[in-house]
C-alpha positions as CSV (number, residue, x, y, z in Angstrom):
1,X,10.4,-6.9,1.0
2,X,8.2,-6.8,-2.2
3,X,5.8,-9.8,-1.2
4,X,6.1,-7.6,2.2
5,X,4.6,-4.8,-0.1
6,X,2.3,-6.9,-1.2
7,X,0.9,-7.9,1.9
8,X,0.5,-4.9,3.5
9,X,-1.5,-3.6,-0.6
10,X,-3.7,-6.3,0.2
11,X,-4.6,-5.4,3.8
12,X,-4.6,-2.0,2.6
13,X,-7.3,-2.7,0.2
14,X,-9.3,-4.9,2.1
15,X,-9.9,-2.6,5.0
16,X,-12.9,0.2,4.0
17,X,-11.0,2.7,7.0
18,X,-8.2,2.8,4.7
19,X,-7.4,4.4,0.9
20,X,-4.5,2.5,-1.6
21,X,-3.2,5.9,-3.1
22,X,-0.1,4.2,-4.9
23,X,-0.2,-0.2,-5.1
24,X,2.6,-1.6,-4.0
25,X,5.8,-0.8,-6.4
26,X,8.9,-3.3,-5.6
27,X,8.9,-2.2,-1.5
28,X,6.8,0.7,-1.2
29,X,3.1,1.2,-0.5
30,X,1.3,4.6,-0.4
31,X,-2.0,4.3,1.4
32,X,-3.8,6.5,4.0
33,X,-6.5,6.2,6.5
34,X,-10.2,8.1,5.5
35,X,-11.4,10.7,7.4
36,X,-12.2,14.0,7.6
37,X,-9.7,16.6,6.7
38,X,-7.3,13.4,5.6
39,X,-3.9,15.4,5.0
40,X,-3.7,16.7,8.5
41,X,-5.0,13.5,9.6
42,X,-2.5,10.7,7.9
43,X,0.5,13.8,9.1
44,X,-0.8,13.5,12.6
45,X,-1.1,9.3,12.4
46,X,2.4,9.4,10.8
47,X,3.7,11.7,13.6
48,X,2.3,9.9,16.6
49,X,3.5,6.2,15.3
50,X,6.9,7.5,15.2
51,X,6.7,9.3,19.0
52,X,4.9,5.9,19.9
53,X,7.8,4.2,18.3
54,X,5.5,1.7,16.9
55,X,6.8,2.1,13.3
56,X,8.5,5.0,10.8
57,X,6.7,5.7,7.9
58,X,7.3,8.8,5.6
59,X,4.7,11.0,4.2
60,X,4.5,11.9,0.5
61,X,2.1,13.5,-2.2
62,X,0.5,12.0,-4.5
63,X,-2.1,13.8,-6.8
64,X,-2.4,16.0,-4.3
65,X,-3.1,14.3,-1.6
66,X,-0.8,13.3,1.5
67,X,-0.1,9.7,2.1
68,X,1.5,7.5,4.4
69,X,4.4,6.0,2.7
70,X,5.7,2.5,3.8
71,X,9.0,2.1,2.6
72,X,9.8,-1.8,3.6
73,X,13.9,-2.1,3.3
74,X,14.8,-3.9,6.5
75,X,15.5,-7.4,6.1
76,X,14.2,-8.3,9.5
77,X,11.1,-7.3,9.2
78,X,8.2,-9.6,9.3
79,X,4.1,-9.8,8.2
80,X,3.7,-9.5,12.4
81,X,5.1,-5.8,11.6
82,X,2.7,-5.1,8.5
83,X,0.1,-5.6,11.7
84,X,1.4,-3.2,14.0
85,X,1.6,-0.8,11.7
86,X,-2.1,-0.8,10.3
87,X,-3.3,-1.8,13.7
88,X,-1.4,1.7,15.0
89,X,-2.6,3.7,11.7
90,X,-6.5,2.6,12.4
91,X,-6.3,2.9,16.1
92,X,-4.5,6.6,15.7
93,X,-6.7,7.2,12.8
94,X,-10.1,6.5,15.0
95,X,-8.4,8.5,17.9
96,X,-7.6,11.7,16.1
97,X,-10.5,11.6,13.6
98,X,-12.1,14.6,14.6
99,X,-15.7,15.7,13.0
């Protein structure tokens, strides 16, 4: 689960549509996607990948501003799932961006 974490920092970081708000502590990554109004964006990105059931991040605070909160505890999953996930946050993010 932590090299998991890692994984998904360094995607994180290496994609300019996205924002590291937290690195990657044991399992957990804190990121969101850039755009405008960003709070009500990430809630809406978080919202729509559960209902799509593509994955089930959290949303937290941090310094004030709302990020997606990828809490990697299940043993099965895999890097393939890391993909989904950022592939459904920048697909949702481009989608709902609006502005």
């Amino acid at each position: 689960s932590c090299e998991l974490a890692r994984y998904l920092q360094r995607r994180v970081v290496s994609d300019s549509r996205l924002e590291l708000l937290s690195p990657a502590s044991l399992n957990i990554v804190c990121f969101r996607y850039r755009g405008n109004d960003p709070d009500a964006l990430n809630a809406e990105i978080v919202a729509e990948l559960h209902e799509r059931g593509i994955a089930a991040p959290s949303t937290t605070m941090i310094g004030g501003q709302l990020a997606i909160r990828a809490c990697l505890i299940n043993h099965r999953i895999q890097p393939e799932d890391i993909d989904a996930l950022l592939a459904g946050v920048l697909e949702l993010g481009a989608a709902l961006d609006h502005g």
